[in-house]
Each structure stands twice: as C-alpha cells, then as structure tokens.
C-alpha positions as CSV (number, residue, x, y, z in Angstrom):
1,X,-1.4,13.6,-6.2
2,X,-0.9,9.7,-6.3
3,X,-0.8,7.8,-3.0
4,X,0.9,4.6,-3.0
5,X,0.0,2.5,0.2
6,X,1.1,-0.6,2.0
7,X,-1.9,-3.5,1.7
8,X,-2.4,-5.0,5.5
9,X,-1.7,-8.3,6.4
10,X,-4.7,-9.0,8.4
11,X,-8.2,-8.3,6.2
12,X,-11.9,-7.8,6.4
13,X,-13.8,-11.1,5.7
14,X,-15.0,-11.3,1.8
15,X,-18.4,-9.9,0.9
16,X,-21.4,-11.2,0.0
17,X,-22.0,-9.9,-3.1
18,X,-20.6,-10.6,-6.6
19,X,-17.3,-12.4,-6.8
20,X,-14.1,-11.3,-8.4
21,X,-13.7,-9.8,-11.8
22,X,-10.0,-9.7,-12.6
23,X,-10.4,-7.5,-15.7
24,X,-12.9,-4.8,-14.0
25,X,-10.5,-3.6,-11.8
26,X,-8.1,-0.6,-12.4
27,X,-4.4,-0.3,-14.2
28,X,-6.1,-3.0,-16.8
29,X,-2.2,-3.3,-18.2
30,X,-2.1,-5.6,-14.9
31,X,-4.9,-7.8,-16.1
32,X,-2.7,-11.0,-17.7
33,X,0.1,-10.8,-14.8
34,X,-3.3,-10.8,-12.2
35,X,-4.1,-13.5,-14.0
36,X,-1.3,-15.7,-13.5
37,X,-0.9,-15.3,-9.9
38,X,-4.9,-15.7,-9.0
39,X,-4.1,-19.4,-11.1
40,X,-1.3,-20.2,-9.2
41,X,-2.4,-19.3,-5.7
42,X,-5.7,-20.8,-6.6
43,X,-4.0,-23.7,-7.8
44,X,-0.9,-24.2,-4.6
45,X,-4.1,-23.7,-1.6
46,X,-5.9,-26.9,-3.4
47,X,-3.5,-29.2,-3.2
48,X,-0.8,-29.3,-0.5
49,X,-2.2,-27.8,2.7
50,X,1.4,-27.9,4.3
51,X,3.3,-27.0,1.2
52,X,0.9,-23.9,0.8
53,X,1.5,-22.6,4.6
54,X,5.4,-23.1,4.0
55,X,5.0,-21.6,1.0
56,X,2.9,-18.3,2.0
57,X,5.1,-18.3,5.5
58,X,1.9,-19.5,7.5
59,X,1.6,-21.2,10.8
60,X,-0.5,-24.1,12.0
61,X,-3.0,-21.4,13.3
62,X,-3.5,-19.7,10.2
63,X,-4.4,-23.0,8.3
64,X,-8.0,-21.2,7.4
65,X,-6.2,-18.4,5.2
66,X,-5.2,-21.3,2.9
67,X,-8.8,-22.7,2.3
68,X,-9.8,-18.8,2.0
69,X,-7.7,-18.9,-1.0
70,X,-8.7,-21.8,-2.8
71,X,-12.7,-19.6,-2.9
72,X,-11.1,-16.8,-4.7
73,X,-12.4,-16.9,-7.7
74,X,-16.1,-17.5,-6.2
75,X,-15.8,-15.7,-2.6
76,X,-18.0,-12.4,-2.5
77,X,-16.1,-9.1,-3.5
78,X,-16.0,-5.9,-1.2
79,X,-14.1,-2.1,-1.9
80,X,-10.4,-3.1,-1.1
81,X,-10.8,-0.1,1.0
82,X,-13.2,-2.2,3.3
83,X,-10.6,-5.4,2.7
84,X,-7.3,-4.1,4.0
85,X,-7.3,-3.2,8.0
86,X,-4.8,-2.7,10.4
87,X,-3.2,0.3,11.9
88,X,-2.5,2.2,8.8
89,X,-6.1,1.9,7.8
90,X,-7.7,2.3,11.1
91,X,-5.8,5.9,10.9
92,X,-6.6,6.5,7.8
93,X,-10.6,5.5,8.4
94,X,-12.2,5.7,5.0
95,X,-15.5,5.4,6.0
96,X,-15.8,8.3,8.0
97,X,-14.3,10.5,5.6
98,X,-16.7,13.4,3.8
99,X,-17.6,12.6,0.6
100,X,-15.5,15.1,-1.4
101,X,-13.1,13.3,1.1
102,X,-13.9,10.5,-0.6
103,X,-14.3,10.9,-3.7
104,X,-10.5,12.3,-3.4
105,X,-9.6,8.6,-1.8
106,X,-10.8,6.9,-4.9
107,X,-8.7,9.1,-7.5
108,X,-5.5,9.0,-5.5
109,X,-5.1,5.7,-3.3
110,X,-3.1,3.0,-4.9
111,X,-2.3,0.1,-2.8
112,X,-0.1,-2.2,-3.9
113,X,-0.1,-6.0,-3.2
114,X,1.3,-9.2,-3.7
115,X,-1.9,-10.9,-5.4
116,X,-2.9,-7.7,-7.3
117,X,0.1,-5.3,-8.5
118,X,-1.9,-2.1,-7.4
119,X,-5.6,-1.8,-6.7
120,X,-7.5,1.6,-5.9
121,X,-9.9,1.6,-2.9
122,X,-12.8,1.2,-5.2
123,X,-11.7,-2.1,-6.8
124,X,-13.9,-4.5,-5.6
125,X,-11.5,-8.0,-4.5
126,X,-12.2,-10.7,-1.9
127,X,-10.4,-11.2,1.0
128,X,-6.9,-13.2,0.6
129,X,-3.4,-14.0,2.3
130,X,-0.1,-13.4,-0.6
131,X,2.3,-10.9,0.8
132,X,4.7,-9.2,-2.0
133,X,7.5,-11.4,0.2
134,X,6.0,-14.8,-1.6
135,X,7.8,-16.7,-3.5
136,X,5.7,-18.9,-5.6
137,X,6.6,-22.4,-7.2
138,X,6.1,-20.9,-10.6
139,X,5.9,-17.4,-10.6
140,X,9.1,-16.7,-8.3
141,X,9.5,-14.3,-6.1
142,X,6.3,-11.9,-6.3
143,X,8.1,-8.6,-5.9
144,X,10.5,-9.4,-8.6
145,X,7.4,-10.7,-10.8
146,X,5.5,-7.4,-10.5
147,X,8.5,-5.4,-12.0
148,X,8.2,-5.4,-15.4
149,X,4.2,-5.1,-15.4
150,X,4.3,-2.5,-12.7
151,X,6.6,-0.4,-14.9
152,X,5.1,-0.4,-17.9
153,X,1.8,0.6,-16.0
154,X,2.7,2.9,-13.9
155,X,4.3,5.7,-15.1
156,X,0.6,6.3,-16.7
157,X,-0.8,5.9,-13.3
158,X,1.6,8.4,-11.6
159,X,0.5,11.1,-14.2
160,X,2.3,14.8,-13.3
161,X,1.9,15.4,-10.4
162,X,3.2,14.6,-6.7
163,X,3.9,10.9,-5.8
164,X,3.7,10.1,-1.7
165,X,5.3,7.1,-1.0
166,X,4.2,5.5,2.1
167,X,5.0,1.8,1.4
168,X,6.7,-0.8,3.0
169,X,10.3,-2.2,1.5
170,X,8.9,-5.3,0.1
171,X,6.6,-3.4,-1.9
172,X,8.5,-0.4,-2.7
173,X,10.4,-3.3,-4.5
174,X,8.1,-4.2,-7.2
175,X,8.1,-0.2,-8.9
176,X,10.4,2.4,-8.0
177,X,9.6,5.8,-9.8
178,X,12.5,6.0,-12.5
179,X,12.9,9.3,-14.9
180,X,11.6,12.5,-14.0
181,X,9.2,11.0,-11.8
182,X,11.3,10.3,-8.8
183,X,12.2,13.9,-8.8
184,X,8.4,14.7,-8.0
185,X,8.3,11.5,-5.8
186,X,8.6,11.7,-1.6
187,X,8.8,8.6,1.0
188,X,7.9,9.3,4.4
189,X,9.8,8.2,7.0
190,X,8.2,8.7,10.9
191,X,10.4,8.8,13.4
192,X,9.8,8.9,17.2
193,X,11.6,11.2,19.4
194,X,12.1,10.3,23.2
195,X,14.4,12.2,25.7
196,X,16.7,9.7,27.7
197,X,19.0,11.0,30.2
198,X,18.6,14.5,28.9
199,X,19.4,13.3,25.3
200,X,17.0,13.1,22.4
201,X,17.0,9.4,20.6
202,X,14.8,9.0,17.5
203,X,13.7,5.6,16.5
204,X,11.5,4.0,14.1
205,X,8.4,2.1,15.6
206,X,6.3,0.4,13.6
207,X,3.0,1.5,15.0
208,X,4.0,5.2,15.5
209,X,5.0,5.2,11.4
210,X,1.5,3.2,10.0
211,X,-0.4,5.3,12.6
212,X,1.1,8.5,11.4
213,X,0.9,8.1,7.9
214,X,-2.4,6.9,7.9
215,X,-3.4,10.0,10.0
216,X,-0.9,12.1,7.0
217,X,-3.4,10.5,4.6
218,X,-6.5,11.7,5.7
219,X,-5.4,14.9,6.9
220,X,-4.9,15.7,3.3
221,X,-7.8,14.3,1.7
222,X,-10.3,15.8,4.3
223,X,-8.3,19.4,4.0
224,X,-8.3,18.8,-0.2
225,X,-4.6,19.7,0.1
226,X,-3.1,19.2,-3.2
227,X,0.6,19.7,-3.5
228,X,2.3,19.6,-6.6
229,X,5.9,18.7,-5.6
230,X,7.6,17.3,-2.2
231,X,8.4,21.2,-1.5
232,X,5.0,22.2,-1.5
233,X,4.3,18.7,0.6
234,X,6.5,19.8,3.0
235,X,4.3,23.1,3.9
236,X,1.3,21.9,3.8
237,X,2.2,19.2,6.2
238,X,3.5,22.0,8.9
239,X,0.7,23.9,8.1
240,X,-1.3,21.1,9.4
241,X,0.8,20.6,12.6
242,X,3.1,17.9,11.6
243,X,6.8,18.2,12.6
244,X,9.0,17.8,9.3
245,X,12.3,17.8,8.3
246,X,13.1,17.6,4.7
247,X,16.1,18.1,2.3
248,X,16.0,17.9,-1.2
249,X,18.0,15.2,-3.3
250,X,22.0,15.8,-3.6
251,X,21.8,14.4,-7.0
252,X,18.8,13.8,-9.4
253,X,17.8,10.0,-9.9
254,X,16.7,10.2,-6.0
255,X,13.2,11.2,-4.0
256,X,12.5,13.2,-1.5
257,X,12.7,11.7,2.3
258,X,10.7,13.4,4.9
259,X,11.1,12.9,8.0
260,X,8.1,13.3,10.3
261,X,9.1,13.4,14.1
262,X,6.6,12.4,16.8
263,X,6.2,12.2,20.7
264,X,3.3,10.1,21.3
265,X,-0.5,9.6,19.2
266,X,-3.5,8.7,20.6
C-alpha cells in the first residue's frame, strides 16, 4: 500500500544536525528537477525580499519564511515526518506510533511537495515555505513542473498494490495515476453530516477531512491493515468503525472515491 499525503503549510523549525543532501533522499529519478527548484528558491529569497513574498503568496508577517529559505542549503535537517505539522499530522501522530507502526509509516508515506516532488517520512529536509501553487520566475508553475519527473518516477514508486490518495487538488495536480494503476488507486473524500430542520446536509470542512484522514492513516498502520485494492479498503475501514460509502468506477481510466461520513471528532 502507497500513501500519498498532503505536505502542511505550517512546519517544525529545521534541525540541528546535518544539512540537506538533495541526492540522499528517496525517488532519486527526482534528484536533477530537486535541484533546479532548491537553486531557484535559494536564488529568488536572496535577492528581492518583496518580489519573493509576492512571489511565494506571503504577507508582511511572514517576511521570516523568506530568510528561512535563503539557509536551505546549510539549515539543519530533521525526518520530514517531524517537518510537516498541522491537523493532518497532528491526527496522524507519528511519533507515538508502535514501531512495527512505524516502520510501516516509512515504507508507505509519500508526501508530496512543492520544493521536493515526493519525500518519505524518513527523508531527512529542512524546514521551508514553496507550496505546489508557486509559480516561479523560471521554473513556472510548480505543479505543472513536477509532471513529467513525477511520472516517470512514480509508477515505480506506486509498485502493485493499493494507492490511497489523500491529497489536496494542487498536489493531486503534479501525478495522477494513469494505466492500470488508477484502477487500484482510491481518493478519499470526508464529508460531514449535520441534521438541519429534520434534513441531513453533508459538507466538506476542511478540518473534519485532514483530521479524519489523518486518523484513517494511523488506524491502518497501527492495525497493519493491508488492503490490496479500494474494495478490500472499503472493509477494512468499516471494520474499523468508519462510515463509508463507495462505488466502483463507471468506466476504467477513473479511481475509486470514498466517501467517509462523520458527525463530530474530538
């Protein structure tokens, strides 16, 4: 089972140990395309303050995020497990997990980002600020950059088994699962159920869905649930008290949806 995650916008300060090393981390088919957008970020947060906040969609208050940036290179590295926070993570809470827990996070996490591609949990990065909705001078948009590099990685990457897609549209935009992958591929979409006037509404709420998947995600590492398909996903997430409703695709070329419904999480 591959995971493919949602970075957070707001991160864990760098480490203290050793800095960045672009071609130790994982999906080394990334290595030249991380390359060019560490040089240009690097490059943008030295010179212009101003034009750099414009261009990473920063305010006035957020002016440190650019100077964080220029330190890349030489800024302590940590697990991007212990980088990315936020209500997704917080849910998910890798460091209380058991260690065949884990061990199970490191394997299947992928979490995609702006500055990176796709790191795994283990791939030791500094703390930065480049959403996948950047658009640099050079580069261009970031999402559309990814593309081609994303695809030839990571078909590889999703091997043959089940893909969980719990990422945000501006990510989801730099790989979609293409060929017989999508057909083993599921998004998840979390839905919140409220009865108004004796009528059931369902909305989207952005903490409810980052709470819940996150929660999703380390219900089945901790259980070692390993579904091979959406179909089997689909069990094993009633079986662990999760509403669901699922169909499978009208046509092929399309992944699974699954709708998780909730009332309220704590």
């Amino acid at each position: 089972m591959l995971v493919l995650l949602p970075p957070s916008e707001g991160k864990a300060a760098s480490g203290r140990g050793a800095p960045l090393k672009v071609e130790g981390l994982s999906l080394p088919g990334l290595t030249e395309a991380r390359q060019a957008v560490l040089d240009e970020l690097v490059e943008l947060c030295a010179g212009d303050e101003g034009k750099a906040r414009e261009v990473l969609g920063l305010s006035e208050g957020l002016r440190g995020e650019v100077a964080k940036n220029t330190e890349l290179r030489t800024a302590g590295a940590r697990p991007a497990g212990e980088i990315y926070t936020g209500v997704l993570y917080d849910a998910l809470g890798l460091a209380t997990l058991e260690p065949a827990a884990k061990k199970r996070a490191a394997k299947s996490l992928l979490v995609f980002s702006g500055l990176w591609g796709a790191v795994r949990v283990t791939d030791r990065i500094p703390s930065y600020r480049c959403s996948m909705g950047v658009k640099l001078p050079g580069l261009g948009a970031l999402n559309a950059y990814w593309r081609a590099p994303m695809a030839e990685v990571m078909p590889q990457a999703a091997g043959d088994g089940l893909v969980l897609d719990l990422r945000s549209s501006a990510y989801a935009s730099a790989w979609k699962p293409k060929g017989e992958v999508v057909g083993r591929t599921a998004t998840v979409r979390v839905l919140q159920s409220q009865m108004v006037n004796g009528v059931e509404k369902r909305s989207v709420v952005s903490h409810f869905n980052k709470a819940t998947k996150g929660r999703i995600v380390r219900d089945l590492l901790q259980t070692g649930a390993a579904p091979a398909d959406p179909d089997e996903l689909v069990g094993v997430l009633r079986d662990l008290g999760y509403a669901v409703e699922a169909e499978a695709p009208a046509k092929a070329g399309k992944a699974w949806q699954l709708d998780v419904i909730v009332t309220e999480i704590h």
